[in-house]
C-alpha positions in Angstrom: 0.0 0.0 0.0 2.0 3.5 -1.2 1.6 6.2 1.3 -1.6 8.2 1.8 -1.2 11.1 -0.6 -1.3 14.6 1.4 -4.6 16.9 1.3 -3.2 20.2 0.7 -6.5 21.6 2.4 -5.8 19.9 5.6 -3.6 20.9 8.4 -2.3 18.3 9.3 -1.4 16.2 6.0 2.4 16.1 6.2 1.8 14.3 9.5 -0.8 11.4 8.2 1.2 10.7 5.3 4.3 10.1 7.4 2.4 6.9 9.2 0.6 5.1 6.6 1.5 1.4 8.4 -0.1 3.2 11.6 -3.5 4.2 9.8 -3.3 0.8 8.2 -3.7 -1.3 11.2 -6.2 0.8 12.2 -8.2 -0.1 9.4 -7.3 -3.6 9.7 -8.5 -3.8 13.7 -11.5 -1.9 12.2 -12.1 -4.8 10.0 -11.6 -7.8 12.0 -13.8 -6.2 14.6 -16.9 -5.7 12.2 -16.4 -9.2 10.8 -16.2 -10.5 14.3 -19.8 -8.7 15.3 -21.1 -10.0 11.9 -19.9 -13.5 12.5 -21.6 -13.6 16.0 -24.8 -11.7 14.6 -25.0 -14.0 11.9 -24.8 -17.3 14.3 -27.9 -16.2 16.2 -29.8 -14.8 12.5 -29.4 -18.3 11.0 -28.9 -21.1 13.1 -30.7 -22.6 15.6 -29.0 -21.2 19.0 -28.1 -23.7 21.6 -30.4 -22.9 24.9 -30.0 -25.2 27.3 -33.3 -27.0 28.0 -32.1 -26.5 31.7 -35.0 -30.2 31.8 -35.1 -31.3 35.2 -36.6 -34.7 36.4 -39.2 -33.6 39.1 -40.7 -30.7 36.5 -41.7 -33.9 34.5 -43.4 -35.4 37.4 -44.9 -32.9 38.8 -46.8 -32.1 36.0 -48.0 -35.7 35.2 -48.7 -36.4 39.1 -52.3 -37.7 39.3 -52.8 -34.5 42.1 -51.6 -32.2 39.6 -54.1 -33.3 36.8 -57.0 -34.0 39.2 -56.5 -29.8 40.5 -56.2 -28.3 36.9 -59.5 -30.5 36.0 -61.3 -28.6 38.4 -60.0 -25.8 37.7 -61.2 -25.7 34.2 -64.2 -27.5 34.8 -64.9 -24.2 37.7 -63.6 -21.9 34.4 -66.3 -23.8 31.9 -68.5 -22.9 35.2 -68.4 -19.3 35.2 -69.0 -18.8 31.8 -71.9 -20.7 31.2 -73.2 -19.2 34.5 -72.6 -15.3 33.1 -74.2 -16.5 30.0 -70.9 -15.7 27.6 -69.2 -17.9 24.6 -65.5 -18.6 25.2 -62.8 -18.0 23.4 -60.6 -20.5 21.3 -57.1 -21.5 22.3 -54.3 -19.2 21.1 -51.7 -19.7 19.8 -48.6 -21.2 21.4 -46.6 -17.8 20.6 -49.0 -15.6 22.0 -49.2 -17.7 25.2 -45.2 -18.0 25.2 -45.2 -13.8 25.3 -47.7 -14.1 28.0 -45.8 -15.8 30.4 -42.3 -14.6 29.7 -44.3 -11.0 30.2 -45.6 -12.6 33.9 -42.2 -14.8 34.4 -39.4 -12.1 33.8 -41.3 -9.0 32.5 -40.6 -8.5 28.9 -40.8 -10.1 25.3 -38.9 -13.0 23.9 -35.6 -12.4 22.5 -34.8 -13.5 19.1 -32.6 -16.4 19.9 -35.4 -18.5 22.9 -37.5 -18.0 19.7 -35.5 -19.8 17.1 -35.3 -22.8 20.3 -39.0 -22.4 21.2 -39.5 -23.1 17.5 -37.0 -25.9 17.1 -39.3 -28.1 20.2 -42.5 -29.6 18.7 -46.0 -28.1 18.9 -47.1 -30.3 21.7 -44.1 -29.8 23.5 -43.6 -26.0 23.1 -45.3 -24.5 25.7 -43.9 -27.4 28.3 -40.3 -26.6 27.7 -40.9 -22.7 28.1 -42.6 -22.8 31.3 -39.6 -25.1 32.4 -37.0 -22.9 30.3 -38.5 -19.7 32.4 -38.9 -21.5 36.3 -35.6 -22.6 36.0 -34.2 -18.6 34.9 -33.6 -16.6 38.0 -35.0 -13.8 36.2 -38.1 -14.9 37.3 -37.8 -15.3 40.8 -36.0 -11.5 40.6 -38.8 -10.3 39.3 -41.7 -12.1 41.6 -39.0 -10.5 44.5 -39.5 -7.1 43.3 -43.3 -7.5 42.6 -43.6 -9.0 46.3 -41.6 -6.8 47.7 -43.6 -3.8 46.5 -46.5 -5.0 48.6 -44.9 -6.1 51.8 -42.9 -2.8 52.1 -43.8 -0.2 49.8 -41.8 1.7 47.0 -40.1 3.9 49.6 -36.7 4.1 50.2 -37.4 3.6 54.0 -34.5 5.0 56.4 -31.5 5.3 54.8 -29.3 3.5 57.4 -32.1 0.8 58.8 -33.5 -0.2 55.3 -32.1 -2.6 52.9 -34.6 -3.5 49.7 -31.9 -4.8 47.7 -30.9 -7.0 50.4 -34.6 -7.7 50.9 -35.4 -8.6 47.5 -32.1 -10.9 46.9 -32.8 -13.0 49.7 -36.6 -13.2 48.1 -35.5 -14.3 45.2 -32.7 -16.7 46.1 -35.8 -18.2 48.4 -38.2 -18.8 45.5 -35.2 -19.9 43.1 -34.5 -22.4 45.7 -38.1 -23.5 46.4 -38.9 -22.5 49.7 -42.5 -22.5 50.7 -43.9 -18.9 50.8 -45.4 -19.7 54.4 -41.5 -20.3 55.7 -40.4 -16.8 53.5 -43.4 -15.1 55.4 -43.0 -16.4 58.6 -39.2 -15.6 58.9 -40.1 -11.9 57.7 -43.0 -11.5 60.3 -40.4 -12.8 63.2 -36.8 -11.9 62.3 -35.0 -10.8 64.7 -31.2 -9.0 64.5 -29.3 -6.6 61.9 -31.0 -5.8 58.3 -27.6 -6.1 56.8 -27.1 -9.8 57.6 -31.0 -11.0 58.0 -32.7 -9.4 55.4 -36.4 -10.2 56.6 -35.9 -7.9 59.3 -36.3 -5.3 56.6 -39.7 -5.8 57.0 -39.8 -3.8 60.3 -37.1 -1.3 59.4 -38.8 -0.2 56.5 -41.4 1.3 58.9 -38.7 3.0 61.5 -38.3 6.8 60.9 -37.4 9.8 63.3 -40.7 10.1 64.8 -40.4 6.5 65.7 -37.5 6.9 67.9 -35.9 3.4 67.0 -38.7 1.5 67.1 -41.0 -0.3 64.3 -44.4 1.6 63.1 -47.6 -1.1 64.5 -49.6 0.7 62.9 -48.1 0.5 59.2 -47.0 -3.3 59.9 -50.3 -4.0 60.7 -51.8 -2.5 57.9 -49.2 -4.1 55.6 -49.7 -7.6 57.3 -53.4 -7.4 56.6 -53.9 -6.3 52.8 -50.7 -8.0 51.1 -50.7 -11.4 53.5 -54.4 -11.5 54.3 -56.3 -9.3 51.6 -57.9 -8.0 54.3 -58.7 -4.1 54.7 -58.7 -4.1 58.3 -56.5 -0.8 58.7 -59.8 0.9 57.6 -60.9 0.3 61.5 -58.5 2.2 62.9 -59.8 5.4 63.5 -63.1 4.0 64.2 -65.6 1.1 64.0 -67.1 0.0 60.7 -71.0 1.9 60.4 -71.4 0.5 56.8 -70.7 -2.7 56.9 -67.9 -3.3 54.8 -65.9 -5.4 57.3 -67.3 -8.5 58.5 -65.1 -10.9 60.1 -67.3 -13.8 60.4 -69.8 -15.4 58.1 -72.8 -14.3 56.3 -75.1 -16.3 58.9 -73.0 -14.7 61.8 -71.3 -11.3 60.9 -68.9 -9.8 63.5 -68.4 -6.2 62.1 -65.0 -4.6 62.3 -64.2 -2.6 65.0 -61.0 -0.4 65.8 -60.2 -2.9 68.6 -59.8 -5.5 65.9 -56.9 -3.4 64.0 -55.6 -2.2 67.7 -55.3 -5.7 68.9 -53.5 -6.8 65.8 -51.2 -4.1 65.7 -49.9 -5.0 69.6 -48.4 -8.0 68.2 -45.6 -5.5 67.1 -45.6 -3.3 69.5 -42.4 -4.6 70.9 -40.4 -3.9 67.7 -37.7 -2.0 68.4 -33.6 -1.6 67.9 -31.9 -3.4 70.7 -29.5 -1.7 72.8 -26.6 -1.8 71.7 -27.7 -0.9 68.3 -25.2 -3.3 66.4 -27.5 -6.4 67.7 -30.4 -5.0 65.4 -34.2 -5.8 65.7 -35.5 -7.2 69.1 -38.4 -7.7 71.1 -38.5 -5.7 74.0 -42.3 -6.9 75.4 -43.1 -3.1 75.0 -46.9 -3.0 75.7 -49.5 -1.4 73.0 -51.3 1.8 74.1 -54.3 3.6 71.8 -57.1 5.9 72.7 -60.4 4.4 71.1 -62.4 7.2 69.4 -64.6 8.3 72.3 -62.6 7.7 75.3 -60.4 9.8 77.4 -57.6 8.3 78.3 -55.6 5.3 76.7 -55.8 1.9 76.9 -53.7 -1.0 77.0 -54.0 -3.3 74.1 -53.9 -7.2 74.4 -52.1 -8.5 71.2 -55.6 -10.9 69.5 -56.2 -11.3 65.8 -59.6 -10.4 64.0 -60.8 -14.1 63.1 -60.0 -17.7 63.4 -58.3 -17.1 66.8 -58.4 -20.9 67.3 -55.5 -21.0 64.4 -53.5 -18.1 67.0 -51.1 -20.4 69.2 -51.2 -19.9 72.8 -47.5 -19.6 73.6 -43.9 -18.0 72.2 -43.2 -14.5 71.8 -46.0 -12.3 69.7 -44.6 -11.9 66.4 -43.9 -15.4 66.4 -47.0 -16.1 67.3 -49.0 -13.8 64.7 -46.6 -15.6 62.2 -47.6 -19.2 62.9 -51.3 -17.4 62.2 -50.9 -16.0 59.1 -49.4 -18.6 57.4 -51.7 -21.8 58.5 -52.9 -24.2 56.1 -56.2 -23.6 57.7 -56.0 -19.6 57.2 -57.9 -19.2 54.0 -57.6 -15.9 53.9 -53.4 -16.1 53.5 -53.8 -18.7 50.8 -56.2 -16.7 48.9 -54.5 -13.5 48.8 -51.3 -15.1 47.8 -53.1 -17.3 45.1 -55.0 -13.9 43.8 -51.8 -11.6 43.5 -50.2 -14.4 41.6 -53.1 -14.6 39.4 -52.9 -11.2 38.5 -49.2 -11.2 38.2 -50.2 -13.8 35.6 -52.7 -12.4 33.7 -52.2 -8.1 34.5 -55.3 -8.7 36.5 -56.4 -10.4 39.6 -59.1 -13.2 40.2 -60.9 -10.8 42.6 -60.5 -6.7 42.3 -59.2 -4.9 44.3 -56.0 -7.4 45.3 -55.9 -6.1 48.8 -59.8 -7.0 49.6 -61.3 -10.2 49.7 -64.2 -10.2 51.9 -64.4 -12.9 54.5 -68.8 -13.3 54.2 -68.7 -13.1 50.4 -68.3 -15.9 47.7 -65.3 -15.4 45.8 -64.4 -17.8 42.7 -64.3 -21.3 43.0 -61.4 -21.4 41.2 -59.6 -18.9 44.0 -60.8 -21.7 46.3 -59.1 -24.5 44.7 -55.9 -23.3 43.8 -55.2 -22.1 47.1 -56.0 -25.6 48.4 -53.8 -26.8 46.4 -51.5 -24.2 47.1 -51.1 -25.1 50.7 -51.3 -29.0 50.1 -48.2 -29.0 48.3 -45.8 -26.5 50.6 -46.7 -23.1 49.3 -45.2 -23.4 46.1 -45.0 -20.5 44.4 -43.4 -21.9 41.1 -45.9 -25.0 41.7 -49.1 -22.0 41.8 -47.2 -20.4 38.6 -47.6 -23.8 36.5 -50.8 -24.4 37.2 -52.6 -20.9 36.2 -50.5 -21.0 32.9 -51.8 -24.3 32.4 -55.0 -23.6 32.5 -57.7 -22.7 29.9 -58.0 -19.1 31.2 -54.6 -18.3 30.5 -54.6 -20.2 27.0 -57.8 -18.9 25.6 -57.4 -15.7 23.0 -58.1 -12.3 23.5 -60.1 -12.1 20.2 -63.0 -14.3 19.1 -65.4 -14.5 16.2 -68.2 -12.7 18.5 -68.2 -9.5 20.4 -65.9 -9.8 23.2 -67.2 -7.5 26.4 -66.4 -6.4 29.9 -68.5 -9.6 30.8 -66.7 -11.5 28.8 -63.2 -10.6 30.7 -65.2 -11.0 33.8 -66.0 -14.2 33.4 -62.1 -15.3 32.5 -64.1 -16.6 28.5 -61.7 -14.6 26.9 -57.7 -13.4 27.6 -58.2 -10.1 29.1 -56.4 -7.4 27.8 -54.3 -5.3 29.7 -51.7 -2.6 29.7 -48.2 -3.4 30.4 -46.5 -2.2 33.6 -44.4 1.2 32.9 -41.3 -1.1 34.2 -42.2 -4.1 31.4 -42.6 -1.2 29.0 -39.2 -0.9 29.6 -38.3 -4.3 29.5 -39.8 -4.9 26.7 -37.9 -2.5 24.4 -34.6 -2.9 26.1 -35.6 -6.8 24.7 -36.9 -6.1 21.4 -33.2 -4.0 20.8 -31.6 -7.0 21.6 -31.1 -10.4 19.9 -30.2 -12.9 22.8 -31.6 -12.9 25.9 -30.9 -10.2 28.6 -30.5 -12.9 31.4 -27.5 -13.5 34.0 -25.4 -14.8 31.1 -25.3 -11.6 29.8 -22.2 -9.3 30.4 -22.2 -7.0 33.5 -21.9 -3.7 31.9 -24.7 -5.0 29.1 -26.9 -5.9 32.7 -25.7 -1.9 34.1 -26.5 -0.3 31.1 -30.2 -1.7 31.2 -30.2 -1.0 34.6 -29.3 2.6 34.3 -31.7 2.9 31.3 -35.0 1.7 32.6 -34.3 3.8 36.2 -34.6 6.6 33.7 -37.0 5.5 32.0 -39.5 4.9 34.8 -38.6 8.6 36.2 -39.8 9.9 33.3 -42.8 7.5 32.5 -43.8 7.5 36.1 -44.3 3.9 38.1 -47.6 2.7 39.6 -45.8 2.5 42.6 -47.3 -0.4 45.0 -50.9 -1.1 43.5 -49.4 -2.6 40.2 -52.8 -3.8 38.8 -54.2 -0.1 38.9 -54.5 0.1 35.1 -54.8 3.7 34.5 -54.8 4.9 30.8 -51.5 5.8 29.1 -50.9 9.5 29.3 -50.3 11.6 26.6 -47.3 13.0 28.2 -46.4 9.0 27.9 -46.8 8.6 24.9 -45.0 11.5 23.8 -41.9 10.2 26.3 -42.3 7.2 24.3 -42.4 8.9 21.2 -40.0 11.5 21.5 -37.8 10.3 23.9 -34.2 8.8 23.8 -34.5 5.5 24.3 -37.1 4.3 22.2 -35.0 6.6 19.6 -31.5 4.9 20.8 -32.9 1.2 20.6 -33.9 1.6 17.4 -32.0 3.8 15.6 -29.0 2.8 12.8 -26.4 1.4 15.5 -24.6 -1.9 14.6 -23.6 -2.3 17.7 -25.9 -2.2 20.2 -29.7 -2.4 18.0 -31.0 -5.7 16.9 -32.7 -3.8 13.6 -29.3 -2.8 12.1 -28.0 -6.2 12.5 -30.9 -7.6 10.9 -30.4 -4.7 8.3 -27.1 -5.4 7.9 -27.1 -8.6 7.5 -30.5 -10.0 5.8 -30.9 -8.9 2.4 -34.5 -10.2 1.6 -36.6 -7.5 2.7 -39.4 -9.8 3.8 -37.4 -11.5 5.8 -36.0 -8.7 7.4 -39.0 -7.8 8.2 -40.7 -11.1 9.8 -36.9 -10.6 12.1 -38.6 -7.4 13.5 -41.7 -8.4 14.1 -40.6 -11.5 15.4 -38.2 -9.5 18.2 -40.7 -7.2 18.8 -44.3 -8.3 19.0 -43.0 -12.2 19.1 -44.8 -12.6 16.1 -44.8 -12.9 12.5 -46.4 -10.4 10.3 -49.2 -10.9 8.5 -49.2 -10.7 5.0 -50.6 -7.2 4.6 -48.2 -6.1 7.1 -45.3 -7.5 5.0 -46.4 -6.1 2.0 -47.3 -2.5 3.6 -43.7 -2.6 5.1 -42.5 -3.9 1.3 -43.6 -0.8 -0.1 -41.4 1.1 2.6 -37.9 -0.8 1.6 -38.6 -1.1 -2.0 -35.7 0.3 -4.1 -33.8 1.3 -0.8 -30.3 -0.4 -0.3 -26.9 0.9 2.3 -27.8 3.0 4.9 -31.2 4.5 3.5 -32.3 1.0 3.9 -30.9 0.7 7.6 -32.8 4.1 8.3 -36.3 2.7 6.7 -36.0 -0.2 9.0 -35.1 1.1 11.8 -38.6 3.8 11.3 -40.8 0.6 10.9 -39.0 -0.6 14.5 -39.3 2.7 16.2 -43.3 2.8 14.8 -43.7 -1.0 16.5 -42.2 0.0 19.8 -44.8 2.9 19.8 -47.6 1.0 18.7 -50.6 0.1 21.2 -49.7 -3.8 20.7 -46.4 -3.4 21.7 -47.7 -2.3 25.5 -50.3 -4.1 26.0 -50.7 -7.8 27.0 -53.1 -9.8 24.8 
C-alpha cells in the first residue's frame, strides 16, 4: 500500500502521510472487529442457538402427578362454570406464541428475544409450551422479578431509612428463596419474626422499613399492621383504625354470623408488634422488648392498653412464644384461608395483569369469591406453598390459553367471566423491559455481560422517572398519558434502541445482515411483538424498503422498529 497522498486543504497532511502502516492497522483492527460482530450476529440470525433445555426430572413429574391433573381439571371444569353461568361464549385457544409472550411477560417482564424464539420453534408443537414454562422457572430472572413484585407490597416503593433499610438485600434474599423452592409460608413467617441486623437477615427489613425519626428506633404497629393485613391476608382491616365500621364493609365472620370490624380489631392486631424495636446496643439489630400497645379508642379519654388478639380464626393463633412469632404461625396456617387466597390472587394477576378478585388487597371474609380462588389455594397449601408450583398451574390452565379475540363481540363480561384473555396494559417497568428486549437479539438474562446488565439497569431507572411507576398497586391500570406517549415517542430511548447502531440495535443487524426484505421484516416483528407479520403487514412494510439499499435501507428499518415500539400492541398484553 503507497503512502496516503497529502490533502493540501488539511492541516495536518504532512503528518498522516508520514504513518501510513499506523493508519493501516487501524483499518485492519476496524475490519476484524466488524467481521467478528457480523460473524456472532449471523450465528444467532441463522442457526438454531443452543439454549440449554435446563429439563429437570421432578418438573416432569410434577406435571403428570395424578394431584396435579385431578386440581387443573377442576379448575377448568370451575372456568367452563363461570362462563356458562354469566351466560358468555369462550374464546378459542391461542396460539402457542401468543401464550409463550404471555408468560415470559408474567415470568421475567418483557418479550422473547430472538434467539429463545428460534429454540422455542426448534421443540415440537405439543411440546412448546412445556419446555418454556420449564426454560422460564428454571431462569432466575423470574424469581428476581416475583421479589420485586412481592416486595412492592410487603414494604412499599419507599426508600425507607436510609441506614435501617435494605430493599436490595430484601429482594435478593426473596428471590434466592423462591429460586430455591422454599414455601412462601416459611419466606413469610421468617419476615413477620426476624430478629437481628437488616444487613445480615434481610427479613428484618420488613420492620425497618417502617422506623423513621418520629419512631424513635422503634417499628411503626400501625403500618405493619396494615401491611400484614392487605398484602398477606387481603384483608382491609386498617380501615378500623380510626373507628368502627358503620357501613358494613368489614365482617369478620360469616354471612349467617357477621362480626363487624371494629377499631379494637386493628388495635389488637397491631400489639403483636408493639415490641419492635432496635436493641440496645444498636449493632445487635431488631428485638423484642415486650413493650406494651397503648391507643385511645375514638370516644374515650384516656388510653388503653391493648392485648395482642387477631380479628378471626383465633383458634388458628397459638397460645404460647413471643408475639410476632405467634402472629406468624397465624398468618401462614394451612387452615387460614384468607393467606392462601390473597397469595393465590396476586399471583393470578401477576399472571394475567389482573387479579381473580379486584381490588387485590380486599377479599371479603362473608362473600363468595371464585371457586377457582378456592381451589388453587388448596392446592396451594397442600403442596408447601409453592410458588413456582401455583405459577404452572394458572399458565396451564384454559383461562390463561384462551385468545383475547373471538369470532363474536368480546365484552367487559366476557373478561369478567375469564371466557376470553383479558387485555391489559403493560406495567411502565415491562414497558421498559420490553424494548430494552426487542433492541436486543439474545436474551438479557445473567449470562449476559455486567456492563450490558448496568447499562439496562441505568436505562430503565430513567425511563420509569420519566414515564412515572404505579408505585405499590401494580394492577391499577390507568390509561396511558399523553405525556407518555409522547416520552415514548420522542424520547431517547425508544430513539436509541432503534435507531442505525450496529452495535448495540437488533434492527441494524438484521439490516445489515439479511438482504431479503421480507425477511428482514418477519426478524422485527418476530423480536418485537413475538410474532410474525401478516401478510398485509409485509407487503405494507415492502412498499417502505422497495428500491432502498446501504444506509437509507438501515434508516427505513429502523422507522418501521421505532413505529412498533410505539404502537398500542407493543404495550399491552393480549
Amino acid at each position: 500500500m503507497p503512502p496516503i497522498a497529502p490533502d493540501t486543504d488539511s492541516p495536518d497532511a504532512t503528518q498522516l502521510s508520514t504513518f501510513p502502516k499506523r493508519r493501516r492497522g487501524k483499518r485492519l483492527l476496524m475490519g476484524v472487529v466488524v467481521l467478528v460482530v457480523l460473524a456472532v450476529v449471523s450465528t444467532t440470525l441463522n442457526s438454531r442457538p443452543m439454549i440449554e433445555k435446563r429439563e429437570v426430572a421432578e418438573l416432569a413429574a410434577l406435571r403428570s402427578a395424578p394431584d396435579f391433573q385431578q386440581t387443573l381439571a377442576t379448575v377448568n371444569q370451575q372456568l367452563a362454570e363461570m362462563a356458562a353461568t354469566a351466560g358468555v361464549e369462550t374464546a378459542e385457544r391461542a396460539g402457542n406464541l401468543t401464550i409463550a409472550r404471555r408468560l415470559s411477560l408474567a415470568l421475567v417482564g418483557n418479550g422473547m428475544s430472538l434467539e429463545e424464539l428460534r429454540a422455542f420453534e426448534s421443540k415440537s408443537t405439543q411440546e412448546q409450551l412445556t419446555w418454556w414454562t420449564d426454560y422460564l422457572l428454571t431462569d432466575r430472572r423470574w424469581a428476581d422479578n416475583f421479589a420485586e413484585r412481592f416486595s412492592r407490597a410487603l414494604v412499599g416503593t419507599y426508600n425507607g431509612p436510609f441506614v435501617l433499610f435494605r430493599r436490595r438485600k430484601l429482594n435478593a434474599l426473596l428471590s434466592e428463596q423462591l429460586s430455591s423452592g422454599v414455601g412462601y409460608d416459611k419466606i413469610v413467617r421468617e419476615m413477620l419474626s426476624a430478629e437481628g441486623l437488616w444487613t445480615d437477615t434481610p427479613p428484618v427489613n420488613f420492620v425497618t422499613a417502617t422506623m423513621d425519626e418520629a419512631n424513635e428506633g422503634r417499628g411503626d404497629p400501625i403500618r405493619l399492621a396494615g401491611r400484614t393485613s392487605r398484602a398477606l391476608l387481603a384483608q382491609r382491616i386498617d380501615c378500623v383504625q380510626c373507628h368502627d365500621d358503620f357501613i358494613g364493609s368489614l365482617n369478620f365472620g360469616s354471612s349467617a354470623h357477621p362480626v363487624a370490624g371494629t377499631q379494637e380489631h386493628f388495635h389488637s392486631l397491631a400489639a403483636f408488634y408493639a415490641g419492635t424495636a432496635l436493641a440496645d446496643p444498636v449493632f445487635s439489630g431488631i428485638t423484642d422488648d415486650g413493650q406494651p400497645y397503648r391507643v385511645k379508642y375514638l370516644g374515650d379519654s384516656e388510653e388503653s392498653e391493648v392485648k395482642p388478639a387477631v380479628p378471626f380464626s383465633p383458634e388458628l393463633l397459638p397460645t404460647e412464644g413471643k408475639p410476632r412469632v405467634r402472629l406468624a404461625a397465624w398468618v401462614t396456617d394451612p387452615d387460614n384461608r384468607a393467606f392462601g387466597r390473597a397469595t393465590v390472587n396476586r399471583v393470578w394477576g401477576l399472571m394475567f395483569s389482573r387479579p381473580l378478585v379486584a381490588p387485590v388487597d380486599s377479599i371479603p371474609l362473608d362473600m363468595p369469591v371464585p371457586k377457582v380462588l378456592d381451589t388453587l389455594a388448596d392446592d396451594w397449601s397442600k403442596h408447601g406453598f409453592q410458588i413456582a408450583r401455583l405459577v404452572r398451574m394458572i399458565a396451564v390452565c384454559d383461562a390463561f390459553q384462551r385468545d383475547s379475540r373471538a369470532d363474536f363481540e368480546v365484552t367487559e363480561q366476557h373478561e369478567q367471566a375469564w371466557s376470553v384473555f383479558p387485555l391489559t396494559q403493560l406495567r411502565p417497568d415491562q414497558v421498559v423491559g420490553n424494548l430494552l428486549q426487542a433492541s436486543k437479539l439474545s436474551a438479557m438474562d445473567s449470562s449476559s455481560s455486567v456492563f450490558r446488565r448496568l447499562e439496562a439497569y441505568g436505562s430503565k431507572q430513567n425511563f420509569l422517572q420519566l414515564f412515572g411507576d404505579r408505585g405499590e398497586d401494580e394492577f391499577e391500570s390507568e390509561a396511558v398519558t399523553i405525556a407518555q406517549r409522547l416520552i415514548m415517542m420522542n424520547g431517547e430511548l425508544a430513539a436509541n434502541r432503534t435507531g442505525v447502531d450496529l452495535i448495540n440495535n437488533a434492527v441494524t443487524r438484521i439490516a445489515t445482515l439479511v438482504a431479503d426484505d421480507q425477511r428482514a421484516i418477519e426478524l422485527i416483528f418476530l423480536t418485537t411483538f413475538n410474532r410474525p407479520p401478516s401478510a398485509s403487514e409485509t407487503a405494507a412494510f415492502g412498499k417502505e424498503l422497495s428500491d432502498k439499499s446501504g444506509d437509507e435501507r438501515k434508516r427505513a428499518l429502523s422507522d418501521i422498529a421505532w413505529a412498533m415500539v410505539n404502537s398500542t400492541e407493543f404495550s399491552w398484553n393480549h
